[in-house]
BAVEXBA-807714 format. One line per field, with one value per residue: chain; residue in three letters; residue number from 0; x, y, z negated of N, C-alpha, C in turn. Coordinates in pm, whole numbers, always signed. Each point is the difference from the previous one (the first is absolute). Example, Ala and Ser with C-alpha at 12.3 -4.5 7.8 and 13.67 -1.06 7.14 Angstrom:
BEGIN
cadena	[A, A]
residuo	[ala, ser]
num	[0, 1]
n_u	[+1319, -35]
n_v	[-569, +105]
n_w	[-780, +72]
ca_u	[-89, +82]
ca_v	[+119, +119]
ca_w	[+0, -6]
c_u	[+90, -77]
c_v	[+120, +109]
c_w	[+0, -73]
***
This chain:
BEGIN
cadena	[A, A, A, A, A, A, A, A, A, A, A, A, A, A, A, A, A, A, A, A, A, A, A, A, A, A, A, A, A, A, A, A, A, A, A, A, A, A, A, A, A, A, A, A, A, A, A, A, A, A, A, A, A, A, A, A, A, A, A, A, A, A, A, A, A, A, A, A, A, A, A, A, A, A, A, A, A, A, A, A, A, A, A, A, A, A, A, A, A, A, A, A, A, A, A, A, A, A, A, A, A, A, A, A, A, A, A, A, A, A, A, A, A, A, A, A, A, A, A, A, A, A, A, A, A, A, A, A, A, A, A, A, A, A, A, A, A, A, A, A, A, A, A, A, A, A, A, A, A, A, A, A, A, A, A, A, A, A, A, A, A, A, A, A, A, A, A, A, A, A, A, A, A, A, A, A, A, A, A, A, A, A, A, A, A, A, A, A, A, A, A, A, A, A, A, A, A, A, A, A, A]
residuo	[unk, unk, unk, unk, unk, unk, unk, unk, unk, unk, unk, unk, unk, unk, unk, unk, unk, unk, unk, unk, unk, unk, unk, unk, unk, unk, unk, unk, unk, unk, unk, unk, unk, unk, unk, unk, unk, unk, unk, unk, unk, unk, unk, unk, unk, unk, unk, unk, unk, unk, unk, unk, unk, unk, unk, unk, unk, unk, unk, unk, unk, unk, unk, unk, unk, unk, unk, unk, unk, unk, unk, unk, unk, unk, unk, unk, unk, unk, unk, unk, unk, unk, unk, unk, unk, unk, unk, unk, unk, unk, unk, unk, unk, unk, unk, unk, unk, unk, unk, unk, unk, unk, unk, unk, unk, unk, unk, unk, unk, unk, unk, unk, unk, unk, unk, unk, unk, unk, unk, unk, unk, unk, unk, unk, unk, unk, unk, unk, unk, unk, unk, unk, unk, unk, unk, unk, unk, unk, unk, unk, unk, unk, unk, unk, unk, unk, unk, unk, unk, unk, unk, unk, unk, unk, unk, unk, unk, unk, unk, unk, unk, unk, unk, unk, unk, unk, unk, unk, unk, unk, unk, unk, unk, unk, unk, unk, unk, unk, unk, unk, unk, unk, unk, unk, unk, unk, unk, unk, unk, unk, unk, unk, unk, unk, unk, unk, unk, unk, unk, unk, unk]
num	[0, 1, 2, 3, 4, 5, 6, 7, 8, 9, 10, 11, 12, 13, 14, 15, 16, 17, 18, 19, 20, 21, 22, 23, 24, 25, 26, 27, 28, 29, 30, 31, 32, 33, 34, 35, 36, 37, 38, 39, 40, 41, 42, 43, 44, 45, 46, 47, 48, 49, 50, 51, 52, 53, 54, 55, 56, 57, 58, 59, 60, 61, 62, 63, 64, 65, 66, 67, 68, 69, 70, 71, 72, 73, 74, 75, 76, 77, 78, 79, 80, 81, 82, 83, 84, 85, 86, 87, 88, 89, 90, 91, 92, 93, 94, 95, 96, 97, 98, 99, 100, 101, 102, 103, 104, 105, 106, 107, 108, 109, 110, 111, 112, 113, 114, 115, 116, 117, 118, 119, 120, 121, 122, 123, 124, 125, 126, 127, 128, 129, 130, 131, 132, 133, 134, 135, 136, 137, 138, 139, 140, 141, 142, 143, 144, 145, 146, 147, 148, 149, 150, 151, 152, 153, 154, 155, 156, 157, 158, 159, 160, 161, 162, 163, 164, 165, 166, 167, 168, 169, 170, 171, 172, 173, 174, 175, 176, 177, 178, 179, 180, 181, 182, 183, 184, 185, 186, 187, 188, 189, 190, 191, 192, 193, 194, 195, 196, 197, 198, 199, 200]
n_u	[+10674, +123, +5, -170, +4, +82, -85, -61, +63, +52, -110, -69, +104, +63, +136, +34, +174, -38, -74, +175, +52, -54, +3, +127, -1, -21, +84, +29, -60, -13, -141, -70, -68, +141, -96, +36, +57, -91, +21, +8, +21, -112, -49, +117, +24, -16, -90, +7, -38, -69, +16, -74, +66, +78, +33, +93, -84, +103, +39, -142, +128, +72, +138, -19, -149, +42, +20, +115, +59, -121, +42, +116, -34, -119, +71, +79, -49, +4, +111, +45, -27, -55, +47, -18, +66, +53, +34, +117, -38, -3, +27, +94, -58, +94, -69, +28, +32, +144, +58, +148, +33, +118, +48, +10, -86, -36, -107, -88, -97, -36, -136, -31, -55, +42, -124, -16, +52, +114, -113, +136, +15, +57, +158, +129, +14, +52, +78, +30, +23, -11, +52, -110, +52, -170, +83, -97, -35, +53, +53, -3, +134, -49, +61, -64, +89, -64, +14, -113, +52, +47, +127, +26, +59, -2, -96, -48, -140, -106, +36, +130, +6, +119, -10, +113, +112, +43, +93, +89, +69, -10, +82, +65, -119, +66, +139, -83, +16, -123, +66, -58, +1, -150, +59, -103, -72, -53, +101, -65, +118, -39, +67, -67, +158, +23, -150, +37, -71, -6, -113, -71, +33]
n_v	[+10020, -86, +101, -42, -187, +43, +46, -34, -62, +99, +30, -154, -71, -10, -46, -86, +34, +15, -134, -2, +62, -94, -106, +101, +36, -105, -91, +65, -40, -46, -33, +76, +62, -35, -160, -37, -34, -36, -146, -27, -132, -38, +1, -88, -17, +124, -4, +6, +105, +24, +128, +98, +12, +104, +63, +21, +112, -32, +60, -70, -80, -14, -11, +77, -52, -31, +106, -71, +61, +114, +22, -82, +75, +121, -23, -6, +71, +81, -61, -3, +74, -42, -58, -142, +12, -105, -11, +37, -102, +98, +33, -36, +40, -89, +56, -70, +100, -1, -23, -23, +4, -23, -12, +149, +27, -82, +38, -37, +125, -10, +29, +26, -46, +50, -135, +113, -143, +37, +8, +108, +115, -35, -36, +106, -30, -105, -56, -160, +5, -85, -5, -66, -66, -24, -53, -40, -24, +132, -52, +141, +39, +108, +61, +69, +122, +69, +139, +82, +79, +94, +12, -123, -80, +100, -111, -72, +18, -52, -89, +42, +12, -46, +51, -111, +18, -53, -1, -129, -77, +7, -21, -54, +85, +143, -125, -39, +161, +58, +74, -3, -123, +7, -106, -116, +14, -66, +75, +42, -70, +80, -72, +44, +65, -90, +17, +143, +52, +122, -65, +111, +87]
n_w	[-9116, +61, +34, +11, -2, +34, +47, +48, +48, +36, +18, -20, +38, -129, +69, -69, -64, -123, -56, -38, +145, +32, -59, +3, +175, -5, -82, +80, +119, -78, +5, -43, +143, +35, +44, +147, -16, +133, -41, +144, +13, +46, +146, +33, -148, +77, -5, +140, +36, +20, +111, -47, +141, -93, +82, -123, +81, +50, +105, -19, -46, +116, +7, +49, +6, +95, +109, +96, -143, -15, +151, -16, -82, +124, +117, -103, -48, +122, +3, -126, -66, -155, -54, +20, -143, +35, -208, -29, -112, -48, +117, +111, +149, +137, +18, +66, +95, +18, +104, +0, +119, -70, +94, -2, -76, +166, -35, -7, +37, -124, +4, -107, -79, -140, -55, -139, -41, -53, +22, +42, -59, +82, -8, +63, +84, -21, +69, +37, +147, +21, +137, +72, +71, +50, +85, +79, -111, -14, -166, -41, -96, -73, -99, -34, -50, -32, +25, +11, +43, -149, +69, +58, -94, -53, +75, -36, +20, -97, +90, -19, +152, +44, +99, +88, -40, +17, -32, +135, +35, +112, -107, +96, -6, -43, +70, -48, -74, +18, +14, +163, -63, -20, -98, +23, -117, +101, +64, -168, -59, -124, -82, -122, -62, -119, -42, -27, -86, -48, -100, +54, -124]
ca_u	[-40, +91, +55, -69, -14, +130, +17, -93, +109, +155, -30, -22, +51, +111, +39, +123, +48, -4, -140, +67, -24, -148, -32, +46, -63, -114, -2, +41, -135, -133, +23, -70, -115, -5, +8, +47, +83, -47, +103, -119, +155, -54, -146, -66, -103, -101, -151, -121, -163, -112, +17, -28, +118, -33, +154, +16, +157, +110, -22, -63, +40, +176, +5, +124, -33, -55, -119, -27, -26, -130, -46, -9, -57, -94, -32, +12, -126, -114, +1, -7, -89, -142, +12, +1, +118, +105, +111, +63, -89, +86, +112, +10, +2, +4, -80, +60, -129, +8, +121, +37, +186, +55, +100, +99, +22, -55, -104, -162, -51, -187, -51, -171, -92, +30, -89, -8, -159, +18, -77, +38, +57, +182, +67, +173, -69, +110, -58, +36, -85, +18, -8, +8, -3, -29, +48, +21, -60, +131, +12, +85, -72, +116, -28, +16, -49, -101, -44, -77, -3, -150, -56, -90, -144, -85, -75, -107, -98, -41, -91, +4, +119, +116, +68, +93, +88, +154, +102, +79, +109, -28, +163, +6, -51, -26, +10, -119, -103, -1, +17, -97, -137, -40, -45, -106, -24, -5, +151, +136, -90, +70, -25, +48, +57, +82, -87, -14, -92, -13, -62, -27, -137]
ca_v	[-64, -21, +101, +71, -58, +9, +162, -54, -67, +115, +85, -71, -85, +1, -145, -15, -61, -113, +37, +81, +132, +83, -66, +52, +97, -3, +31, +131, +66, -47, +146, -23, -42, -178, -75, -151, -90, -153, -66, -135, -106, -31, -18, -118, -78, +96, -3, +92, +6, +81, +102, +88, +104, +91, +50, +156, +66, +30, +135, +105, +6, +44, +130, -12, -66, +65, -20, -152, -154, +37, -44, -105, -47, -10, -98, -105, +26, -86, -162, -29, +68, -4, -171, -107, -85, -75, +63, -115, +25, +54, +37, +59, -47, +66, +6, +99, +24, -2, -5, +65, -30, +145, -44, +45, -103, -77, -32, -12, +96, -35, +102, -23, +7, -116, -4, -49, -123, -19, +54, +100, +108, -44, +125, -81, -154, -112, -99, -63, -10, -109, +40, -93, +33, -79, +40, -107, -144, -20, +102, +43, +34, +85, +50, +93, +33, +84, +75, +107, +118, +58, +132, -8, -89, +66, -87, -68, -53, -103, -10, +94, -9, +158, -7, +4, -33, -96, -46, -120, -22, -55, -91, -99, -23, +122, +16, -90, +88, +67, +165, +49, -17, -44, -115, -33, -29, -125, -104, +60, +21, +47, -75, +80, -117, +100, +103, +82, +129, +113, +28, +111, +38]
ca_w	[-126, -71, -47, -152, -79, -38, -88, -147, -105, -45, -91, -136, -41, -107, -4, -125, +93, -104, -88, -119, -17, +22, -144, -56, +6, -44, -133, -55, -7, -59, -95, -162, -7, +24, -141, -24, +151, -2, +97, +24, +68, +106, +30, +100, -62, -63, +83, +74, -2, +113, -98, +130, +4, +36, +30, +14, +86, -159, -1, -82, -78, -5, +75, +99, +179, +181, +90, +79, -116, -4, +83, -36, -145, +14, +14, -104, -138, +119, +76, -92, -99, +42, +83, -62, +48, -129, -39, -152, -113, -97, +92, +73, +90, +40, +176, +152, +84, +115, -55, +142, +3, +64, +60, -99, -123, -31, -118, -6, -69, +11, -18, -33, -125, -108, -38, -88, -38, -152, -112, -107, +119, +22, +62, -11, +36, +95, +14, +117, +105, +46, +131, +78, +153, +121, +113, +170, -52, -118, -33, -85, -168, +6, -105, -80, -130, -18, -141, +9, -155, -6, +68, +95, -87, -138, -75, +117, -87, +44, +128, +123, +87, -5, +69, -32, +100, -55, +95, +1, +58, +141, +39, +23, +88, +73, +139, +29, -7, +100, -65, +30, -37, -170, -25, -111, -168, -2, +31, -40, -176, -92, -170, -139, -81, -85, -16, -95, -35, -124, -28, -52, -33]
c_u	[+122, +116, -69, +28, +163, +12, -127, +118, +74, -127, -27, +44, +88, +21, +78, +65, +33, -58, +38, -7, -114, -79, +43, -101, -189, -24, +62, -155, -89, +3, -127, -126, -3, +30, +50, +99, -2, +79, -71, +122, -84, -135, -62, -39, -167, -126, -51, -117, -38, -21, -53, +125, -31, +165, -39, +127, +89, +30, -70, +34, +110, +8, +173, -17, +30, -163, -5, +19, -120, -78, -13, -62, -85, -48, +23, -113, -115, -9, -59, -140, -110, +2, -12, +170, +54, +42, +35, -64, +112, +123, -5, +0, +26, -83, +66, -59, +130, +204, +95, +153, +95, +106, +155, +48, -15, -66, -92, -84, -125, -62, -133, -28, +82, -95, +1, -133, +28, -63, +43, +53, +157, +26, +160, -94, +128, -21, +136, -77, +10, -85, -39, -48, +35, +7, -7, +41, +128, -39, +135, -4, +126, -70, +59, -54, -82, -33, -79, +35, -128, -15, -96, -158, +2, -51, -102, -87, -1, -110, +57, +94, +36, +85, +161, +88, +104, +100, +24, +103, +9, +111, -70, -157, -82, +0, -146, -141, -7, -24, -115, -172, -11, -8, -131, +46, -29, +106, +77, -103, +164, -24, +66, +24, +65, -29, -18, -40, -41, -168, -44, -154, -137]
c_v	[-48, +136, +63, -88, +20, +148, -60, -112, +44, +63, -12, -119, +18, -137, -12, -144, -156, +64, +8, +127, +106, -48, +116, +178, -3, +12, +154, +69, -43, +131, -46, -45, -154, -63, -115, -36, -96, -48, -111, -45, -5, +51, -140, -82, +54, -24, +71, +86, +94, +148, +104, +132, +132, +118, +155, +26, +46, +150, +97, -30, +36, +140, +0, -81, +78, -52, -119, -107, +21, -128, -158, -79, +26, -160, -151, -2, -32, -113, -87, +76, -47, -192, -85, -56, -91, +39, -79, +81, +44, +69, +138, -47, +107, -8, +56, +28, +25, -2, +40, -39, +140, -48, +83, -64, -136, -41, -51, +57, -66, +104, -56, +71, -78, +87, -37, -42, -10, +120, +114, +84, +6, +163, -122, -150, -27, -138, -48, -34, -136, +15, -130, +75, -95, +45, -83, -151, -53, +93, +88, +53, +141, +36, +141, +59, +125, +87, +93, +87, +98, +123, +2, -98, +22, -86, -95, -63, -148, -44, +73, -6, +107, -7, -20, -73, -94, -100, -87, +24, -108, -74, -165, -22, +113, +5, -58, +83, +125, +150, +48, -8, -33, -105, -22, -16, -160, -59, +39, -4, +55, -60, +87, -94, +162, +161, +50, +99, +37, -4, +139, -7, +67]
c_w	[-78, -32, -123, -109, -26, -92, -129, -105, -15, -101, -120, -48, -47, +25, -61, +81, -105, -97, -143, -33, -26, -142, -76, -3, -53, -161, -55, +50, -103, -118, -117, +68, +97, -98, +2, +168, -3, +126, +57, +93, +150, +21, -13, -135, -36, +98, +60, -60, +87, -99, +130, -85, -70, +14, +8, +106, -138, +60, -93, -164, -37, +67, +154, +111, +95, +19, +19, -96, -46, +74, -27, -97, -7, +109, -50, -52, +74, -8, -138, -80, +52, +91, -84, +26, -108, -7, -128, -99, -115, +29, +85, +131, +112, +155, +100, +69, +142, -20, +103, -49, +43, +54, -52, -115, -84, -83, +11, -117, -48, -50, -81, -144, -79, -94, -147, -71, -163, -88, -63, +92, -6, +61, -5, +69, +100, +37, +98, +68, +116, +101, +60, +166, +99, +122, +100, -104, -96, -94, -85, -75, -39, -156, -85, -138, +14, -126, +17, -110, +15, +100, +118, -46, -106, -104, +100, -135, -13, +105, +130, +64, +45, +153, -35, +191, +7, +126, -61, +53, +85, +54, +52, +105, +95, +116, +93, -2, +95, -82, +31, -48, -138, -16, -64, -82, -11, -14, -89, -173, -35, -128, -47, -86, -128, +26, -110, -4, -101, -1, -78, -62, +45]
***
């Protein structure tokens, strides 16, 4: 399982290594039929609500999967589609459904659904990622930047979740995780901060 969810994030994650550069590659994408780039600073002043899921495999939208990143995003879409879940009202959210450490690169991988609740069909979507991680009654915090381009996310409707993947950086408390197993989703939130996205027509 952790050799597929590693070939499922080599396969669709465009990580940008600062959210300049990528500000840049995105405004050269916009083209006549997008109409607006919307910028939101946080989740955390925004409101819950209750939403039944619905997640397209992004396979049947992109192109250049494997078999075993197939595989994964069929059981993502399992776990998720079709559920009752919170989600931020006008935003973006993200659901995990399972996570994992790599001892090579020390990282910590999460794996789930980022769920769009803002009413319009997005595409170019970024974001910072604010990592919390509970561990044996401590906790820790690692952060990153984030960009999806269109080759692998085309677009995502309104109402709809998209399989996705994303890394931390496991400095300072990697030595404390175990490579071998999955962490819960319980022990681990991700906050979206300095979120952006290309409203399309």
């Amino acid at each position: 399982m952790k050799k597929r969810i590693i070939l499922l994030i080599l396969s669709i994650l465009f990580l940008t290594g600062c959210m300049e550069s990528n500000k840049q590659s995105t405004k050269e994408s916009i083209k006549e039929s997008e109409i607006k780039l919307v910028k939101i600073e946080s989740n955390k002043p925004k409101i819950k609500e209750e939403k039944k899921i619905n997640v397209f495999k992004i396979y049947e939208r992109g192109h250049n999967f494997s078999v075993e990143s197939k595989e994964v995003i069929d059981q993502t879409y399992s776990i998720f589609n079709d559920t009752e879940q919170k989600v931020y009202k006008d935003s973006l959210t993200l659901l995990i459904a399972k996570s994992f450490y790599d001892d090579v690169e020390n990282r910590i991988y999460v794996v789930g659904i980022l769920y769009n609740n803002t009413g319009d069909k997005i595409k170019n979507f970024e974001f910072k990622g604010i990592l919390n991680f509970k561990l044996n009654d401590k906790e820790f915090s690692s952060e990153n930047v984030f960009g999806f381009d269109s080759v692998f996310f085309p677009y995502v409707e309104p109402y709809e979740g998209v399989n996705v993947g994303i890394g931390f950086d496991a400095q300072g408390f990697g030595e404390l995780l175990d490579s071998n197993i999955e962490y819960n989703s319980e022990d681990i939130q991700v906050d979206l901060e300095d979120i952006e996205f290309t409203i399309m027509k």
